[in-house]
C-alpha angles and dihedrals in degrees: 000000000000125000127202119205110243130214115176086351093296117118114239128209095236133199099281125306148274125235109205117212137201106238089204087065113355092241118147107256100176141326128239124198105230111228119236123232091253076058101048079041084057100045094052095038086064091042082056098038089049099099109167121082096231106229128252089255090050078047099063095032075059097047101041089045088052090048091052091053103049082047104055090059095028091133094053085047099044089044099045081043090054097042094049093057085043087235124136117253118244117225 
């Protein structure tokens, strides 16, 4: 599984990359593209720039989008978590 690094929800090319490992096997388990400091410069310069309070009502639109997506692939994200921790998955 591999993982891009997002500002503003646009995927950057990164300095290089991270393979992440199980520490019960050593077995990849993903790899993940490390973001540069003219990245991380990015990503804070468009927190900054974000100026509107988005409403109750954005929020949850925000939040409920957000949930439907981490559901929809709820079994890549429970087994790369697990893996990750190098702990077994419980069915």
């Amino acid at each position: 599984m591999n993982f891009s690094s997002l500002v503003a929800g646009r995927p950057v090319k990164g300095a290089g990359s991270l393979i992440v490992r199980s520490p019960f096997n050593g077995a990849e388990v993903g790899v993940v593209m490390l973001a540069t400091k003219q990245d991380s410069e990015a990503a804070i310069a468009e927190a900054r720039a974000f100026a509107q309070t988005p409403s109750r009502y954005q929020r949850s639109q925000i939040l409920e989008q957000t949930r439907s997506a981490l559901e929809s692939r709820r079994e890549e994200f429970a087994r790369t978590i697990a893996s990750e921790a190098g702990l077994a998955l419980r069915e």
